[in-house]
Each structure stands twice: as C-alpha cells, then as structure tokens.
N, C-alpha and C positions, 0 to 999 in steps of 0.2 A: 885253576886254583884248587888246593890239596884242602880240604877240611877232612881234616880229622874223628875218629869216633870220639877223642876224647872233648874235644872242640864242641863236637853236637850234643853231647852229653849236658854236659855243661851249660849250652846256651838253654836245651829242655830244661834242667832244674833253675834257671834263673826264672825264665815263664812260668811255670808254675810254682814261685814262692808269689813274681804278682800277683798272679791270677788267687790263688791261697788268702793273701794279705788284700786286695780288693773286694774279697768276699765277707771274709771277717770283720772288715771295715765299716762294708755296708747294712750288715746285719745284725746291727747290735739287739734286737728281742727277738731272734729268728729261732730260738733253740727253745721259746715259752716262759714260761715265769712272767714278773713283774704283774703290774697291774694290782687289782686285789688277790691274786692266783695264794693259796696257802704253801704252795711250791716253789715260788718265785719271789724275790724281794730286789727292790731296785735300791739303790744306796751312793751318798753321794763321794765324790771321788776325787784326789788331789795327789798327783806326784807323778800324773802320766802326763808327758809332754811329747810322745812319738807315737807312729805304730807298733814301731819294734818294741816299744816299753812294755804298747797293752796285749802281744801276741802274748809277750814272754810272763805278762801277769796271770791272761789265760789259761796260758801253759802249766805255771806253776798251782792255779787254782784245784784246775782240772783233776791233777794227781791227787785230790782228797775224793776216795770214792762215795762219799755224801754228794759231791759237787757231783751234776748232771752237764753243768756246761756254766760258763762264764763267759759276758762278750762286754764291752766297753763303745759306748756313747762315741761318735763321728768327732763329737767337742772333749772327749776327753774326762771328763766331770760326770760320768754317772757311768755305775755296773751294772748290770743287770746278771742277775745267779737265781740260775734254775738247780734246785735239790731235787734228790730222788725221790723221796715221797716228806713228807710234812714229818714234821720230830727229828729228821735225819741228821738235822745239824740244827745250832742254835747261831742267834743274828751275833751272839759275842765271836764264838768260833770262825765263822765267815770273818767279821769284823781283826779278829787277828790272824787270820789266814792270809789276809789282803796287807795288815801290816808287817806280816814276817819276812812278805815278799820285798819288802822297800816301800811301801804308798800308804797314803794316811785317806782314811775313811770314816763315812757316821751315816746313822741312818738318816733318812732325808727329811723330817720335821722336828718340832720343838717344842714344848710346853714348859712355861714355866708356873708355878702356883705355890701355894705354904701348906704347912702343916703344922698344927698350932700345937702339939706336944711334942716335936721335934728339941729336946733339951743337951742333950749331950752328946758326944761322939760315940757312944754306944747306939745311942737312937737312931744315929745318922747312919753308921755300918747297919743297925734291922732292916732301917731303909734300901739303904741300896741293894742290900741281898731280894726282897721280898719282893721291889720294882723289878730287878734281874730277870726275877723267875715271873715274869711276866712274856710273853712268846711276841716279838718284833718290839721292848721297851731296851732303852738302856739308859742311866742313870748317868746325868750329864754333871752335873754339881749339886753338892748341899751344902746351904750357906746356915750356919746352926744363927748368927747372931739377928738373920734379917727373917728366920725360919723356911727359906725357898729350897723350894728343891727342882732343879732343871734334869728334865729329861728328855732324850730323843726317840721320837718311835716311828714304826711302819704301819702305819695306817691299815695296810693289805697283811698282816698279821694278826695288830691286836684288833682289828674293826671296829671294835665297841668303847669310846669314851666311858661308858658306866661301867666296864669290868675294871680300869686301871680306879677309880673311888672305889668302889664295891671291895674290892682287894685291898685294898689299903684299910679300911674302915673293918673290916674283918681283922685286921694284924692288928688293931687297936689305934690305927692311926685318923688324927683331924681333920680332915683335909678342908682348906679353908678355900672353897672356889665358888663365887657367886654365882646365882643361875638368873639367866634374862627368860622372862616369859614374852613371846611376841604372840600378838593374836593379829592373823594375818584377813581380809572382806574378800574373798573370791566372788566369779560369777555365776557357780554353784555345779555342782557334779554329783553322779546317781550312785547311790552305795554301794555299790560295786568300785566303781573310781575313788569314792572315800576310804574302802578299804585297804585298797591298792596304793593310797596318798599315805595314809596313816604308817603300813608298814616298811615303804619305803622311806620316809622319813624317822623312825628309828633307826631303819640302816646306815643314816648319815653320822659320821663320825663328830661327837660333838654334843650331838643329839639324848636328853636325859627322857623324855616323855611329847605325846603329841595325843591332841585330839580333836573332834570334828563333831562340827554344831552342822547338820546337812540342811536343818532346815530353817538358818541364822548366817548360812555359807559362809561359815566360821572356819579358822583350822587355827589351833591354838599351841603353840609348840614350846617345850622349856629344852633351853641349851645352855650348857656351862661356857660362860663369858669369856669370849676371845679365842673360843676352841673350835669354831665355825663361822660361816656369817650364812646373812640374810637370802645374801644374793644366790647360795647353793640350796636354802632352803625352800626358798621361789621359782628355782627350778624346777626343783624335785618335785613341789606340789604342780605347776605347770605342766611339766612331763607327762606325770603319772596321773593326773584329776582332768586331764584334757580342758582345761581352765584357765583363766588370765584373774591374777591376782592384781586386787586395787591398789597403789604401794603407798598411794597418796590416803588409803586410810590402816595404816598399820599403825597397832600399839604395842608398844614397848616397856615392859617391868622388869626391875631387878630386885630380887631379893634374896 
C-alpha cells in the first residue's frame, strides 16, 4: 500500500491539533492567575458549549497583549486570565474582550446593599463611575426607588470588604449595611497564635474589625451582614490560633 507524503502530512497535523486540544483542555489554571493572585482573575462563563468554541475564545483573547494567557474550565462555565502584570488591563476590559468575542461573562460573586442618598439618576451614574474605579468591582444594578445597588466583584482583586464602604463613604456616599458582631469561646492560644488569628482574620473578605481577649479566650470579630459567614471565620481562627472554637457558646449582635 502507497501512503503518501501528503497522506502523512496530514494524519501528523490531525495528532497534534488532539494532542493541542487535550492539553488545553486539561489545563484550565496551568498558565497561573486565579486564586487571590493580583495577576490572575477567574470569572464566570456562559456561551461556551464546545472545545473548539473555548480554543477559538482563547485564541481570540490571547491577541490582547495585556492578556498573558487565557484557558476555560473542563465544564465550560469558568475562565481563568492571567495578565501581564497587575493595572495592565481592567476586569471591564477583559469582561468585553470575552463579550466581543460572542460569550457572556461576570465576575464570579455578588453584593447587594443600599445607599441612603442615592436620589436621582445623576447619583446613580457617581455611583456606578466611583464603584467602576474600583479594581475586580463592577456595578451590577441601581434600583433609585428601593435605593440598592447590585454589584459584582472579585474577591482576589478587591480583597478588602472595608475599601468598597470606605470608597463610597469618601464620594459622600451612605452606605446602609449592618455589621454583626460575633464573639466567638476558643480553647485559648499564645500571642504569638493571637496575633497571627487576628491578622488573618482582617484578611477575610467581609471582615470590618477583629479582636482578642487572650486571657477570656475571646476573639471578637465585626463583619458586614451576609458578606461572609461564621463558618469561614471558624476556620480561619482554627487554622491560624491552633484552637477549636466552642460554637455552642457563640454570641451574635447586630447593629
């Protein structure tokens, strides 16, 4: 039997678009980002229903030399974009890079809350400019008559709960968001481990203030209502205070 060069030619480049598209496939955070990374943002994803959809999203990403690399989730439903360094591109930009292409995207969480002098449609465009300029926020809806304002953000961007109030509160804006105070009985840890609880619990998104009774094996924490929970709080001091928290004596204030 005659095979051909063009014959063999041809059977190689079929192998290696599998082998290509099996790699990419499998390596959706292989190129870095995501996570908390300031380089990396994961974002959620709707209009890919192939491989060949998400090569050719890849592809099309790629060509923005901000973009470091782009690869798409096994399920289809999440991108992971690694930028070249931090400022190089903004989450709107990515966000209609992905929709120029044909696919609908947002970042991957959600807040909603009010703002008590949100009055007119002017208020509501300061708004959405000032949330904008906010690095991993984007301004989901403003309802003037109920005063909410819905926003999406990346976590691994803005990290800090108190900079998206703090921001707003500085543009003159109310922001009306209750704070739960939980005071949690641990079985006690050496201040070294309370210092180490304390500061990683700030880091917790969510998180306004935290502080530690060492020798009441207290840890007293204030968080903005429904922007975290307990059970990541209970971690974090568990993790980090080498400690088991009593859960059955935990108190709970909102105000």
């Amino acid at each position: 039997m005659n095979i051909s060069c063009k014959h063999i030619t041809l059977v190689v480049f079929l192998l290696s678009s599998l082998v290509s598209a099996y790699t990419i496939s499998n390596r959706a955070y292989a190129c870095g980002g995501g996570g908390s990374s300031p380089d990396g943002i994961a974002l959620k994803l709707r209009g890919v229903s192939n491989l060949a959809e998400a090569i050719k999203l890849k592809a099309a990403l790629q060509k923005n030399e901000a973009i470091k690399c782009a690869n798409v989730s096994k399920d289809k439903t999440e991108i992971c974009i690694s930028i070249l360094c931090p400022g190089a591109i903004t989450e709107e930009q990515i966000i209609k890079a992905i929709k120029d292409a044909g696919c609908d995207v947002s970042l991957p969480d959600y807040l909603t809350f009010k703002i008590d002098n949100l009055i007119n449609v002017s208020d509501g465009e300061r708004l959405r400019n000032v949330l904008n300029e906010l690095p991993g926020v984007t301004t989901g809806a403003i309802n003037l008559d109920t005063k909410e304002v819905t926003i999406n953000y990346y976590e691994g961007w803005i990290r800090f709960a108190r900079k998206i109030i703090k921001t707003l509160e500085d543009n003159g804006f109310k922001t009306v968001v209750p704070v739960d105070t939980v005071t949690f009985k641990t079985e006690g840890m050496t201040e070294v481990e309370a210092h180490d609880v304390r500061a990683y619990l700030l880091g917790v998104f969510g998180v306004s203030n935290s502080d530690i009774d060492i020798e009441n094996n207290e840890v007293k924490v204030g968080f903005y209502q429904g922007w975290t929970t307990k059970e990541k709080l209970i971690k974090t001091i568990e993790d980090r205070g080498n400690t088991m928290v009593k859960q059955d004596l935990m108190v709970l204030k909102t105000s």
